[in-house]
C-alpha positions in Angstrom: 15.5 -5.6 -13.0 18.3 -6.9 -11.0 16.8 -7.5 -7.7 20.4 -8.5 -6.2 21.9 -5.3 -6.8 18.1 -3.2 -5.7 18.6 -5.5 -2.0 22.4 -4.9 -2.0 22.2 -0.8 -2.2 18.7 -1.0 -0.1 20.2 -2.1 2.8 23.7 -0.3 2.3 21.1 3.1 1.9 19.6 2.6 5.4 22.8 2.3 7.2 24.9 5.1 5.8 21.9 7.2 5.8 20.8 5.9 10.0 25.0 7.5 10.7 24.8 10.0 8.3 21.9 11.6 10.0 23.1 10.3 13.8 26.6 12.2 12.7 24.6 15.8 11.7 22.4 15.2 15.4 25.8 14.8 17.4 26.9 18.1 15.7 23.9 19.4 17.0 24.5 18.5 20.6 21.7 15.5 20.2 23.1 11.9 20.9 21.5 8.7 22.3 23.8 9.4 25.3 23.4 12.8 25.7 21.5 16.1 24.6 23.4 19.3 25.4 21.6 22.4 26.7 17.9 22.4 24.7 18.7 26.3 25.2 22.1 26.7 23.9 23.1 29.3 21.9 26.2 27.4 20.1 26.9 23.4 20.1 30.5 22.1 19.3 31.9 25.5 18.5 29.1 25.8 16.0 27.3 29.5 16.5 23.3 28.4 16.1 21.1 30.5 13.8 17.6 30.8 15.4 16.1 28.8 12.8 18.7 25.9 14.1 17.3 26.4 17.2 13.8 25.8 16.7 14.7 23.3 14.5 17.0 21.7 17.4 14.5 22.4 19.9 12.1 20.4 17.4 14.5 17.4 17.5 15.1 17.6 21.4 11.5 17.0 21.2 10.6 14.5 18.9 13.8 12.2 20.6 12.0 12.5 23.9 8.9 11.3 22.8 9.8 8.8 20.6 13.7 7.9 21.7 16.6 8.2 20.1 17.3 5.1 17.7 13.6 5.9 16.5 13.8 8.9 15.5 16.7 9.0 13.4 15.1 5.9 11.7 12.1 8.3 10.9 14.4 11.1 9.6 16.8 8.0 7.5 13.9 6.2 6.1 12.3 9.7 4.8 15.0 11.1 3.2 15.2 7.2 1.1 11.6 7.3 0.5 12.4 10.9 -1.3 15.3 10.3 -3.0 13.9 7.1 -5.1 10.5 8.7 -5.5 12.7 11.9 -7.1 15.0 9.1 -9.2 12.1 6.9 -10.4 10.4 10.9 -11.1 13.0 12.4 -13.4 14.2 9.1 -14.9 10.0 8.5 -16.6 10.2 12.8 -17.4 7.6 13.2 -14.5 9.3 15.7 -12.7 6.7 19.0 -13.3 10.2 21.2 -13.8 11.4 18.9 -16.2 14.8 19.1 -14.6 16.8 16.1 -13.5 17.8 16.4 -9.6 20.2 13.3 -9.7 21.6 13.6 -13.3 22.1 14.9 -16.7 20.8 13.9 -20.1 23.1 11.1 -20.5 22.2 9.8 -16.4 25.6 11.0 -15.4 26.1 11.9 -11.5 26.0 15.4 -12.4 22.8 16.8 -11.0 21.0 19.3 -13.7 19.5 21.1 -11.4 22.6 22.7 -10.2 23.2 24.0 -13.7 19.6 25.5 -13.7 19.9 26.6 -9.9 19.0 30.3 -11.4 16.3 29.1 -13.3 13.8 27.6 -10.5 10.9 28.3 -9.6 9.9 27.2 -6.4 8.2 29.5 -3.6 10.0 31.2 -1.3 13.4 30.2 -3.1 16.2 32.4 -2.0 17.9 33.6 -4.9 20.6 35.7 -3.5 21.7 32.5 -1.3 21.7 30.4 -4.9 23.9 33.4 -6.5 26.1 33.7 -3.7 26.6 29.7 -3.4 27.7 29.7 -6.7 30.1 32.5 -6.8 32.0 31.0 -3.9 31.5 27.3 -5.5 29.8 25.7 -2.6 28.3 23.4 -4.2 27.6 20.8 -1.8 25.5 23.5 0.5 23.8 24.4 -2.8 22.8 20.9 -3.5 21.5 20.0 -0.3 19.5 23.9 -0.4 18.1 23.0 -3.8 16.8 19.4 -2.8 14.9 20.4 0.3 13.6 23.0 -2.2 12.8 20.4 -4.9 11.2 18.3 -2.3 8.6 21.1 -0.4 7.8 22.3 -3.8 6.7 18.5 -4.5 4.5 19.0 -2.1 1.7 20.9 -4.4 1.8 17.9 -6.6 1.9 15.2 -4.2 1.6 16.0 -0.8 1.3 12.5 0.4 4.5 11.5 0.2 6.6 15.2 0.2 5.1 17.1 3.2 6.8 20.0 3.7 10.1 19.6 5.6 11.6 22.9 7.3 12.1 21.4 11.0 14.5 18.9 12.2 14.6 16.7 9.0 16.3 19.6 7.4 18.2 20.2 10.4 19.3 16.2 10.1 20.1 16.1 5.9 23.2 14.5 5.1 26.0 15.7 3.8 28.4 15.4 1.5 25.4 14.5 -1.2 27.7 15.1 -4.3 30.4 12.3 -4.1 30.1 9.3 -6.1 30.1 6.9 -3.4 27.2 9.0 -1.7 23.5 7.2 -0.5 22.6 9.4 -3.6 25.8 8.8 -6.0 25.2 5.2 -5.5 21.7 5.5 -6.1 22.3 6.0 -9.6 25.3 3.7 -10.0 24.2 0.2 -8.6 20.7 0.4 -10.2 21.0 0.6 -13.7 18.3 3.5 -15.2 16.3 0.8 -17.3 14.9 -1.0 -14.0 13.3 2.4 -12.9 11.3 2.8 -16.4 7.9 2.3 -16.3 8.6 -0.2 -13.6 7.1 1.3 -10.5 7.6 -1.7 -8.4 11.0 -1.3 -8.1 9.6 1.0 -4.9 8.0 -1.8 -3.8 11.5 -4.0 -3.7 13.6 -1.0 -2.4 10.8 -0.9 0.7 11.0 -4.8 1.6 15.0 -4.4 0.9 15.5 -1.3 3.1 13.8 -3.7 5.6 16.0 -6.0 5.9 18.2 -5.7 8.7 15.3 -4.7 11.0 13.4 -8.0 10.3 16.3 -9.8 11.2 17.0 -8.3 13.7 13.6 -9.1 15.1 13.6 -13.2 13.7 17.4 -13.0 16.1 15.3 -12.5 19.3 14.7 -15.4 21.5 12.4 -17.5 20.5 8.6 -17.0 21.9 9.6 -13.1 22.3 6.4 -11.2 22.1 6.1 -8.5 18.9 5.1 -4.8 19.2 3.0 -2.9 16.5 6.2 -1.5 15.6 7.7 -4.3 14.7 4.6 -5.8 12.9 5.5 -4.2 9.4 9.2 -5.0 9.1 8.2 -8.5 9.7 5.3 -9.2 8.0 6.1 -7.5 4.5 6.3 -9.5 1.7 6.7 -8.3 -1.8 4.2 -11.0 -3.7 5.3 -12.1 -7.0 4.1 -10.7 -10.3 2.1 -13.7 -11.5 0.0 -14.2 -8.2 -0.9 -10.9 -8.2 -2.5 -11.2 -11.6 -4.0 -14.8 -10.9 -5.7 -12.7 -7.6 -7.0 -9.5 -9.8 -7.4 -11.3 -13.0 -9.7 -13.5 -10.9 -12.0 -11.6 -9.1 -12.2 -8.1 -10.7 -11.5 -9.5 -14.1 -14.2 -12.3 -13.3 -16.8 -9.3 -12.6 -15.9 -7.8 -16.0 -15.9 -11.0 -17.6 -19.2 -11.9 -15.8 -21.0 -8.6 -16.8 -20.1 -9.5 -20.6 -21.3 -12.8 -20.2 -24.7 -11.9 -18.8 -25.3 -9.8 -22.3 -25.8 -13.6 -23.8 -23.5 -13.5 -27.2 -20.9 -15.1 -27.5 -17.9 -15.0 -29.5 -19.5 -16.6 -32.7 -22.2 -14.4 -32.7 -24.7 -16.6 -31.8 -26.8 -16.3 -28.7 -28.4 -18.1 -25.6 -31.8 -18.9 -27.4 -30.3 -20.7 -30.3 -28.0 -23.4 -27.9 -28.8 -26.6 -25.9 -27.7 -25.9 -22.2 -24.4 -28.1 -23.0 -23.7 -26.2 -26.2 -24.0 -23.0 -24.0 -22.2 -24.1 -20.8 -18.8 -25.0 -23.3 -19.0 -21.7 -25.1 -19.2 -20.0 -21.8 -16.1 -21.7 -21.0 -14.9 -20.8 -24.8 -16.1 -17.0 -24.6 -14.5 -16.6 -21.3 -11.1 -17.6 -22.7 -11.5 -15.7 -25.7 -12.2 -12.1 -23.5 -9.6 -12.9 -21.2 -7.1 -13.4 -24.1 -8.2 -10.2 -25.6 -7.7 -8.5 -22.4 -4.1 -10.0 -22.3 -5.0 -12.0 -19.0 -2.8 -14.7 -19.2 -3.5 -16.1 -15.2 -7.4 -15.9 -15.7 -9.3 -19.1 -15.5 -12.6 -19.7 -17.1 -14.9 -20.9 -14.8 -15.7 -24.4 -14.4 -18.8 -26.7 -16.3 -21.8 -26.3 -14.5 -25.0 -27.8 -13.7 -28.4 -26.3 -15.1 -29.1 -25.4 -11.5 -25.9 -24.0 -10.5 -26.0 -22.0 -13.5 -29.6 -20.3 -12.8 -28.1 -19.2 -9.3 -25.2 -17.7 -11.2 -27.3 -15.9 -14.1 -29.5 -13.9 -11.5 -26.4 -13.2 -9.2 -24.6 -12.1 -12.4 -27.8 -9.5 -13.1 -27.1 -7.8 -10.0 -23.3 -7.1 -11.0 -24.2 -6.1 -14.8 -26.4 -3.6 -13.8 -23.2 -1.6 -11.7 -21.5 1.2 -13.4 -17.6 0.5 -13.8 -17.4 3.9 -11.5 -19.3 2.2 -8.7 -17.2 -0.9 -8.6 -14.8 -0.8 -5.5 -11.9 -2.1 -4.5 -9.5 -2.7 -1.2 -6.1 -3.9 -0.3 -6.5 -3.9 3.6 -2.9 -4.6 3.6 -1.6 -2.9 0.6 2.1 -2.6 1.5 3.8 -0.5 -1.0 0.8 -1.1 -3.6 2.0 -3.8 -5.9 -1.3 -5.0 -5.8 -3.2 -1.9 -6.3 -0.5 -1.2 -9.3 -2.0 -3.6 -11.4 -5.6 -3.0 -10.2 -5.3 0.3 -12.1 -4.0 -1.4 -15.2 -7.1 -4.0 -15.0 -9.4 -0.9 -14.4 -7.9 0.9 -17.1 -8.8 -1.9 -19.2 -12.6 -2.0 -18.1 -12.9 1.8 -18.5 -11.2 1.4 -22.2 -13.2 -1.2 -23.0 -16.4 0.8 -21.9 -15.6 3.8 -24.0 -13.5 5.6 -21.4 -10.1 7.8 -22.6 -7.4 6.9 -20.5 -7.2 10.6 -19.1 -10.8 10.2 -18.0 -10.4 7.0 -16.6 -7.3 7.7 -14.5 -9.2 10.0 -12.7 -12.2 8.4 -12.1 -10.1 5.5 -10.9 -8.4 7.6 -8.4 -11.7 9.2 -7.5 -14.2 5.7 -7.5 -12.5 2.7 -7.5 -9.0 2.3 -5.6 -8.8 1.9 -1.7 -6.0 1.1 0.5 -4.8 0.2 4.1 -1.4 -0.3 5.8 -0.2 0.4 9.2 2.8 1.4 8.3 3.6 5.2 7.2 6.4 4.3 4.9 4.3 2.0 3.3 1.1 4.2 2.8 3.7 6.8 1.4 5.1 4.5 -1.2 1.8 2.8 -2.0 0.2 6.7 -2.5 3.4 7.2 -4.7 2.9 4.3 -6.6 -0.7 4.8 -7.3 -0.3 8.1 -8.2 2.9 7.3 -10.8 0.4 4.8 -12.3 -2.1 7.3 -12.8 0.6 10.0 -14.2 1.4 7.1 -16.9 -2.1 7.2 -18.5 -2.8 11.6 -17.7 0.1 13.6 -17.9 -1.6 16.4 -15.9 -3.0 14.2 -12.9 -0.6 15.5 -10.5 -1.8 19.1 -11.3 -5.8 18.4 -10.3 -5.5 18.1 -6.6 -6.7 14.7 -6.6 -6.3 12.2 -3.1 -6.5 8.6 -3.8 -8.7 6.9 -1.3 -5.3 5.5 0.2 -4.5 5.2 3.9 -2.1 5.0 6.6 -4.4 3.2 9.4 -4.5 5.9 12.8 -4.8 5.5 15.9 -6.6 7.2 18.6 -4.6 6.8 21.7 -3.5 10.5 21.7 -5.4 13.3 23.5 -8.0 14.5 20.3 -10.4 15.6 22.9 -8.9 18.9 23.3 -9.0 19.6 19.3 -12.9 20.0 19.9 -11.8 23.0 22.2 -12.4 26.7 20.5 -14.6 24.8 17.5 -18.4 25.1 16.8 -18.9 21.2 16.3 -22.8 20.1 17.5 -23.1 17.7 20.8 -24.3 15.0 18.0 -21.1 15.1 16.1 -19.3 15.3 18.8 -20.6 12.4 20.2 -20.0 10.5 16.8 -16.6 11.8 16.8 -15.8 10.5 20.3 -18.0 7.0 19.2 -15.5 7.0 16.0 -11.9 7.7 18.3 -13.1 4.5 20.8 -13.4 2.5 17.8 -10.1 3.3 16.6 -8.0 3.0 19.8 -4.9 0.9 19.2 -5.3 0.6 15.9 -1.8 0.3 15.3 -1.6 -2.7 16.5 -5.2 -4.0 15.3 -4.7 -2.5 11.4 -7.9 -3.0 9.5 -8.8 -6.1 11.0 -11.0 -3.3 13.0 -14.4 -2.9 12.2 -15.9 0.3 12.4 -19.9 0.7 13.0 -21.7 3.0 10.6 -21.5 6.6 11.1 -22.8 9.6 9.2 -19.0 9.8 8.2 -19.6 12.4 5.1 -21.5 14.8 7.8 -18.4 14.6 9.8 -15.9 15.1 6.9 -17.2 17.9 5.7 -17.9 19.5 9.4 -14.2 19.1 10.4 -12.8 20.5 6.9 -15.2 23.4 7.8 -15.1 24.4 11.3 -13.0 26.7 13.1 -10.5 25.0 15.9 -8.5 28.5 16.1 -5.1 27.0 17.3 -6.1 23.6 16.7 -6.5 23.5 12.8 -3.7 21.8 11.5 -3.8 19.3 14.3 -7.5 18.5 13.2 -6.3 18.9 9.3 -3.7 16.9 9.7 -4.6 14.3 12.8 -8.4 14.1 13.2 -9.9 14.1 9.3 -7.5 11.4 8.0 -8.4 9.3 11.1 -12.0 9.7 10.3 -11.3 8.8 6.5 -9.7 5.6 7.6 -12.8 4.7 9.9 -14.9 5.1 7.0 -13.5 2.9 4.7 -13.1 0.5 7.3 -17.0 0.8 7.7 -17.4 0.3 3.8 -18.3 -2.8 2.0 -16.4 -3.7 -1.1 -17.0 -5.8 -4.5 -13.5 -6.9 -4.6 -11.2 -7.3 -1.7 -7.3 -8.6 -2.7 -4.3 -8.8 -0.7 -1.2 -10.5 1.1 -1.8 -10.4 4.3 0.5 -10.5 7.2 1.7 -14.0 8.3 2.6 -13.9 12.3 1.3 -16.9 14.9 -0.3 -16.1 17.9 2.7 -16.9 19.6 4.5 -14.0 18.6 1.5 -11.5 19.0 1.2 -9.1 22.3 -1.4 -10.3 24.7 -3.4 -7.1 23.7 -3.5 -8.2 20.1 -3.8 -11.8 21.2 -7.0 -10.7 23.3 -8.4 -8.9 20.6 -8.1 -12.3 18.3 -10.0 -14.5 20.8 -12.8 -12.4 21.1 -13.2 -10.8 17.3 -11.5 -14.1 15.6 -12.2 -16.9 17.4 -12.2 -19.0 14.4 -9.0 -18.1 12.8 -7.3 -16.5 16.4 -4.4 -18.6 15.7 -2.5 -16.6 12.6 -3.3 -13.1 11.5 -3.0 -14.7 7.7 -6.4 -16.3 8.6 -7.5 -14.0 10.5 -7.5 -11.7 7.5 -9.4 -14.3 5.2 -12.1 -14.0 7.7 -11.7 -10.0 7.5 -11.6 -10.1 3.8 -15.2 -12.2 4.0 -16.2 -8.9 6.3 -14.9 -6.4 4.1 -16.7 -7.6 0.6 -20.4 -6.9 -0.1 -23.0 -10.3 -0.8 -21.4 -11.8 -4.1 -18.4 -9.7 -4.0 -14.7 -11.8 -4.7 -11.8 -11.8 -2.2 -8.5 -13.2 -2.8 -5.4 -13.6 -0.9 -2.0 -15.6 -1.0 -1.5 -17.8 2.7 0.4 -20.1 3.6 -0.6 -23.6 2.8 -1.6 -24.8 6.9 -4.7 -23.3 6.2 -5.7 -26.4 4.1 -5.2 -28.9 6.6 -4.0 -28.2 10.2 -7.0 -29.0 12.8 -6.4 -25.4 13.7 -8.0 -23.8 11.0 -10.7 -26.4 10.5 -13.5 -23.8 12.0 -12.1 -21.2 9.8 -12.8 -24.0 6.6 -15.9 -25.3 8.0 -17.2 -21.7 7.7 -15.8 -20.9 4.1 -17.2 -24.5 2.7 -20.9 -23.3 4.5 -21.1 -19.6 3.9 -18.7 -19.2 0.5 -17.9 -20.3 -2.7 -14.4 -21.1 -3.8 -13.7 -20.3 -7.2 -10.5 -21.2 -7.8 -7.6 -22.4 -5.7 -3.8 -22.7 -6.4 -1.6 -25.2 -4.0 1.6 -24.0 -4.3 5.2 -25.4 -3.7 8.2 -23.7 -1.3 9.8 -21.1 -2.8 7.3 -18.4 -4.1 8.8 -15.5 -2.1 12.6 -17.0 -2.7 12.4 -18.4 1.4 11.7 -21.8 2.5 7.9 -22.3 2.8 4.6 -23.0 0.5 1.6 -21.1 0.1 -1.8 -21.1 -1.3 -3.9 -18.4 -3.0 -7.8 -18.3 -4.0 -10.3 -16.5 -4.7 -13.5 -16.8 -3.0 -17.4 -15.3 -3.6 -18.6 -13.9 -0.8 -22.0 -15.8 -0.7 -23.2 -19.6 -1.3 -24.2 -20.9 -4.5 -25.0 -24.2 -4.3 -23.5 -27.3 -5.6 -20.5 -24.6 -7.4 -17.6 -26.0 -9.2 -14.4 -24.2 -8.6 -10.7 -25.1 -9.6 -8.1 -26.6 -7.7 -4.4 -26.6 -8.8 -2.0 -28.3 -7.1 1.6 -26.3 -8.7 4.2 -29.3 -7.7 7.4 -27.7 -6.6 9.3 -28.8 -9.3 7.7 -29.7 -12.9 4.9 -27.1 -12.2 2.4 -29.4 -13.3 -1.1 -29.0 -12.2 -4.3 -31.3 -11.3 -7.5 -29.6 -11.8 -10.4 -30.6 -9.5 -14.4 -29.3 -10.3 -15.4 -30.2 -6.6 -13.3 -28.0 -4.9 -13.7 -29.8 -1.3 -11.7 -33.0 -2.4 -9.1 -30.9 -1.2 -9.9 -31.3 2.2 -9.7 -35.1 1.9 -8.2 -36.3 5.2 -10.8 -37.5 6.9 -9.0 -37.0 10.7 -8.7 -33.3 10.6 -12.3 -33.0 9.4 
């Protein structure tokens, strides 16, 4: 995969498409400077259909309440989001049509869909339009028809990330589609077709690319400037590297797995518990750990450390508790799952759990989707790309997936700040519910800007669910469908406790945070108020059930900076670190360390973890049992 070309047409994508789609609004009257008559029955010598003007009446709309600038980032950064999800689609034979949108057998720029333009199938395709097109070679208006088409008829497959589109995105689609040197001719000529095969991170790079300039242009304010929620994603995504992101899974949901076989007492020689001196067993636990974890082709998993008799009694009845969960019941989040990466290879370590339990992979995928998975972002783009990439995954092991009308548990954190009061209007929804509705939406406000370091307080949420999908709002419907019930969802899973909790969580000081996100931090965080990285190691503690694993990647100031020594105090008292990796600069290709572990959410005393320290140039390491010689300058304790 060559990242340098991915960054190099991610960011050239954003702009042409950002004046692309500025160009087709000034042709409809609609400029940051000025918006002609909403009313206008032509704009720029152009006659308006009335579906133009609804959908220009739409746009007048949506730039009033959100600005200019803003909106035609929404409409650019959709329209990318499509067009890779479509590429990656038809270049892995996904597509349900089996026809290529972008290109022919041999990946030329010459879109097969155009050739079988009579052949379609979509609803409410206009087939006189497509005949007439043709005959007077209009290709480029045919294109464009057809991809809007391709796109809403997506939507019965996978209606997270293709809503239906037939207001002022439409209005907005670029044009001029079919020239080489097009957002969409480039597309396929800068990124050669092997890096989209079976590689579904490649979203995850085009996101953190396409984002580019905007962080920039956020790290070029003066210094000390304060950031909004909307500025909170651009800057605090970071695409973690494929190895971490196996030493995190491969360490706490492969340690349950690995744990679970270990409690049945044989090891890999056949013998078992009864027939071994404790020291005999304690090295072929080490032995029998490496052994399943090379089986299960987990090269970052480290076996746990020798323990005392003691320790290991604590760790046998703990390990009881796990063994007797079903692989169905075993949960896991990414409160900040960005495009997915993480969650990507979750599945793949699921997959191998099911497998290894007896599971077909066409069973197990949906049982995944169905039991396992959960995610959280702030950002919409992300949640769409990280519900794309989840659902790829799945497609990779059940070729009908996308036909069962399944919704991962993944989420783009709401908030509540708008009027939902009134949705309650016309509906039959008990003074109870209501009340736990209303409850719900205070604990939600500003979410936004709070993400799922929110906790939510327990709520019949499965009454409420199925109440709103089954209540009558008359004119308020879809804005309950489409507003209300994902909200709730959200609030649920941020209610829920969790056996695994993994992620990279956003790195910003509390310099740079807005006084209402700072406010919320002293009084929810007081411990770890100074960086939302530790703030989320405490949330992560919050989010896993008693025994459960969390990991994350920080950076290294956690370690050692008098800041954070409350925050370490209460992980040395309450925890148990497992395993620990002291990393050099360099990780995510910029200029600073970091440090990833994986901790048990509960105290078992007198534990032996792993500490690495990864030097920054011979990548040598120094393993240490006691885990708190780390922390061996005695001024900042």
């Amino acid at each position: 995969m060559n990242k340098s070309a991915i960054q190099k047409y991610a960011i050239g994508a954003r702009n042409e498409l950002i004046d692309k789609v500025a160009l087709k609004a000034f042709e409809y009257g609609v400029s940051k400077d000025e918006i002609i008559d909403a009313n206008a029955d032509s704009v720029n010598g152009k006659i308006l259909t009335s579906k133009e003007k609804t959908q220009r009446q739409e746009l007048i709309n949506k730039v009033t309440e959100l600005g200019f600038d803003e909106t035609i980032e929404e409409v650019a950064y959709t329209w990318f989001n499509r067009f890779i999800a479509l590429r990656f689609m038809e270049v892995n034979n996904y597509l349900p049509t089996r026809i290529r949108v972008f290109t022919n057998e041999n990946n030329e720029y010459k879109p097969e869909i155009l050739k079988e333009a009579l052949n379609l199938e979509f609803d409410d395709l206009d087939k006189q339009y497509i005949f007439n097109c043709i005959q007077e070679n209009k290709d480029d208006e045919l294109y464009k028809y057809l991809l809007i088409a391709q796109c809403n008829d997506m939507g019965k497959y996978l209606p997270g990330m293709f809503t239906k589109i037939s207001d002022y995105k439409a209005l907005l689609f670029p044009d001029n589609l079919l020239r080489p040197d097009s957002v969409i001719g480039r597309l396929i000529s800068d990124i050669d077709e092997d890096s989209w095969l079976d590689q579904v991170q490649i979203i995850g790079w085009l996101y953190q690319f396409y984002n580019t300039e905007p962080k920039d242009k956020v790290y070029a304010r003066k210094k000390g400037t304060k950031l909004s929620k909307e500025d909170i994603p651009a800057v605090t995504q970071l695409f973690t590297p494929d190895w971490i992101v196996h030493y995190m899974v491969e360490n706490s949901l492969g340690r349950i797995f690995i744990n679970k076989r270990q409690n049945e007492g044989v090891f890999a020689d056949g013998r078992g518990e009864d027939e071994m001196s404790f020291d005999e067993i304690e090295e072929k636990r080490i032995s029998n750990e490496k052994y399943i974890a090379d089986t299960m082709g987990w090269k970052y998993f480290l076996p746990e450390a020798k323990q005392e008799k003691e320790v290991r009694q604590q760790l046998n009845e703990i390990n009881k508790q796990i063994a007797s969960k079903d692989i169905q019941d075993i949960k896991i989040i990414d409160p900040c799952m960005g495009s997915g990466h993480i969650l990507v290879y979750v599945f793949d370590v699921l997959m191998q759990i099911y497998e290894a339990n007896g599971w077909p992979q066409r069973d197990a995928a949906v049982s995944i989707l169905e039991n396992n998975i959960y995610g959280l972002d702030i950002d919409k783009r992300a949640y769409q790309l990280a519900y794309f990439s989840i659902m790829m995954k799945a497609r990779s092991y059940n070729r009908r997936i996308l036909t069962l009308g399944l919704k991962p548990n993944i989420y783009e954190i709401v908030e509540s700040n708008n009027e939902y009061r009134t949705y309650f209007d016309g509906g039959e929804l008990s003074k109870e519910i209501q009340d736990e509705v209303l409850s719900i939406l205070n604990e939600m406000h500003d979410a936004k800007e709070f993400g799922s370091l929110i906790t939510t307080e327990s709520h019949p949420y499965d009454d409420i669910i199925n109440k709103l999908k089954n209540t009558d709002f008359s004119l308020f419907n879809d804005l309950v469908m489409d507003n209300l019930l994902p909200l709730i969802e959200c609030a649920k899973v941020l209610s829920m406790k969790f056996d695994v909790t993994v992620t990279n969580p956003p790195y910003m000081g509390n310099k740079g945070m807005s006084n209402q996100l700072y406010k919320f931090a002293t009084n929810k965080y007081a411990d770890s108020k100074i960086d939302l990285f530790a703030m989320f190691i405490s949330r992560c503690g919050e989010l896993c059930s008693e025994n459960g694993y969390y990991a994350l990647i920080t950076p290294p100031s956690v370690l050692f900076l008098s800041s954070f020594r409350k925050l370490r105090e209460n992980i040395i008292k309450n925890k148990t670190i497992y395993s620990l990796l002291h990393m050099g600069r360099g990780i995510f290709g910029i200029d600073f360390g970091s440090t990833s572990f994986v901790i048990k959410n509960g105290v078992t005393e007198n534990f032996n973890g792993k500490y690495f320290r990864l030097h920054e140039r011979n990548f040598q390491y120094i393993e240490i049992d006691d885990i708190e010689k780390i922390f061996a300058i005695p001024t900042v304790w």
